[in-house]
C-alpha positions in Angstrom: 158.9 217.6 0.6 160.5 220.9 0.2 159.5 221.7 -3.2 156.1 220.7 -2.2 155.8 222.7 0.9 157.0 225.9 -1.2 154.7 225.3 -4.0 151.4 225.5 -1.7 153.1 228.6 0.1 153.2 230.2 -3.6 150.3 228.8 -4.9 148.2 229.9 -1.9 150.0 233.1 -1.8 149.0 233.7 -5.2 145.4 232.7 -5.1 144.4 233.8 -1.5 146.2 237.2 -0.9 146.3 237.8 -4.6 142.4 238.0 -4.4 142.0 240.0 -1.2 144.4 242.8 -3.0 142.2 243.1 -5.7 138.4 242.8 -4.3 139.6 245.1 -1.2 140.8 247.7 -4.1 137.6 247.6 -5.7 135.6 247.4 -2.8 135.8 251.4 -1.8 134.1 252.2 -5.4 131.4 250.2 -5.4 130.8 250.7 -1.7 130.3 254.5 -2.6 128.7 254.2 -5.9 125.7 252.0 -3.9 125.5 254.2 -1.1 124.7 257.2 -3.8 122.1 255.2 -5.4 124.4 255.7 -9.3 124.1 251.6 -9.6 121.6 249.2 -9.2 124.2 246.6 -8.9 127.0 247.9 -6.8 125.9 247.0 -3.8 125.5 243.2 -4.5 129.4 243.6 -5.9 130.2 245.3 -2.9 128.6 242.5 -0.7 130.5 240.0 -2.8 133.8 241.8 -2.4 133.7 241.8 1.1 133.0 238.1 1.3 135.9 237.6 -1.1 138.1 239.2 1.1 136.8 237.6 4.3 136.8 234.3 3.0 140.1 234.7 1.4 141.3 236.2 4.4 140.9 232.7 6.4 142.3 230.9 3.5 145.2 233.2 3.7 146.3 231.8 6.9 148.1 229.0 5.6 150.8 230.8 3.6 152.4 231.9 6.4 152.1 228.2 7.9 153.5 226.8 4.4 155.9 229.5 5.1 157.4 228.8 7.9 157.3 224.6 7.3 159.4 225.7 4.0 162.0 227.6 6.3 162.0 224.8 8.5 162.8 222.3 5.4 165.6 224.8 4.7 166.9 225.3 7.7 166.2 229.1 7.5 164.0 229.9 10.3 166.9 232.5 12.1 167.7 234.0 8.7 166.7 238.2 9.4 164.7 238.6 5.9 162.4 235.5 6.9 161.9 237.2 10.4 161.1 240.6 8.6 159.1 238.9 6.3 156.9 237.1 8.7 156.7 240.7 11.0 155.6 242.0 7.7 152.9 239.3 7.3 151.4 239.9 10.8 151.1 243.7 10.3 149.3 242.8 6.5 147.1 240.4 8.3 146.7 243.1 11.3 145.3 245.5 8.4 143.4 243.5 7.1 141.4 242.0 10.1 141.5 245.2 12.2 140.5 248.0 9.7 139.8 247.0 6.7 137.0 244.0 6.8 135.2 246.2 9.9 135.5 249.0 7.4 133.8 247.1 4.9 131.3 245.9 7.1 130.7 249.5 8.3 129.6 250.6 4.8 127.9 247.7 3.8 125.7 248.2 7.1 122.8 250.6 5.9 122.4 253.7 7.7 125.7 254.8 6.8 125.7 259.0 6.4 127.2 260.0 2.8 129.7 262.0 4.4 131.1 259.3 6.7 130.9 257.0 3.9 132.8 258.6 1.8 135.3 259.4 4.7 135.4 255.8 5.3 136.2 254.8 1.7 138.6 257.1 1.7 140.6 255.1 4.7 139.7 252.1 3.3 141.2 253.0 -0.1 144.4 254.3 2.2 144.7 251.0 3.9 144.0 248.6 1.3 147.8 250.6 -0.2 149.4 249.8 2.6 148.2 246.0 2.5 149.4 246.0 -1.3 152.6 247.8 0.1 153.0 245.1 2.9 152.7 242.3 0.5 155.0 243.5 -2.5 157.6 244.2 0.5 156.9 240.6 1.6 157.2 239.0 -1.9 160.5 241.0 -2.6 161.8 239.5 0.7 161.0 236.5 -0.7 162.7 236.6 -3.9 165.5 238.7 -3.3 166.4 237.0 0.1 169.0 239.0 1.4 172.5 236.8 2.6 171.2 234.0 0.2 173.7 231.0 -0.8 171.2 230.7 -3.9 173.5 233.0 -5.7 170.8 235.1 -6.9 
């Protein structure tokens, strides 16, 4: 059951919050380059960039449940880097359903002035680091496991 609960954790992990890192990355440029008119396109892939990373964003919710049922398995639910790594989660998720999705939303709404746009994208790009950050901190955690018996 263990190996199974720690295989959706990783392979949701990997699909869901490996997807938001990326289409929240790109999201910024091709927010910008359809608010300047330079692409006919770009605001379709800008639209479809912020429905990858609110759809993903739901979806995302069950690594930390695999998570924790996996720590539960192995009997690790006290152990500090799982508490970090969990605080760590909830200030990713915080990011990402605080700032960054209404920051999307805000420059895919038209009426949008260049200059806060761009002022906009800017934060957004900002953020979307720290997300990335929050995650690689998270997945490190998770590897390394400080105080392991795994030997590793």
């Amino acid at each position: 059951m263990t190996k199974l609960l720690l295989s959706v954790h990783v392979l949701v992990a990997i699909l869901a919050v490996g997807s938001i890192t990326v289409a929240a990355s790109m999201f910024p440029r091709y927010a910008l380059q359809a608010l300047d008119g330079r692409s006919d396109r770009a605001a379709g892939v800008a639209a479809l960039l912020h429905r990858v990373c609110r759809g993903y964003a739901t979806a995302g919710i069950a690594v930390p449940v695999f998570g924790i049922a996996t720590a539960a398995q192995l009997g690790v639910l006290g152990d500090a880097w799982l508490i970090a790594s969990l605080i760590l989660t909830a200030l990713a998720a915080g990011v990402l359903a605080m700032t960054i999705l209404p920051g999307q939303r805000l420059l895919l709404d038209a009426g949008v002035d260049t200059g806060a746009a761009r002022a906009t994208a800017s934060r957004l790009t900002m953020l979307t680091g720290v997300f990335n950050l929050l995650w690689a901190t998270v997945t490190v955690l998770m590897i390394v496991r400080p105080g392991s018996t795994t030997g590793v």
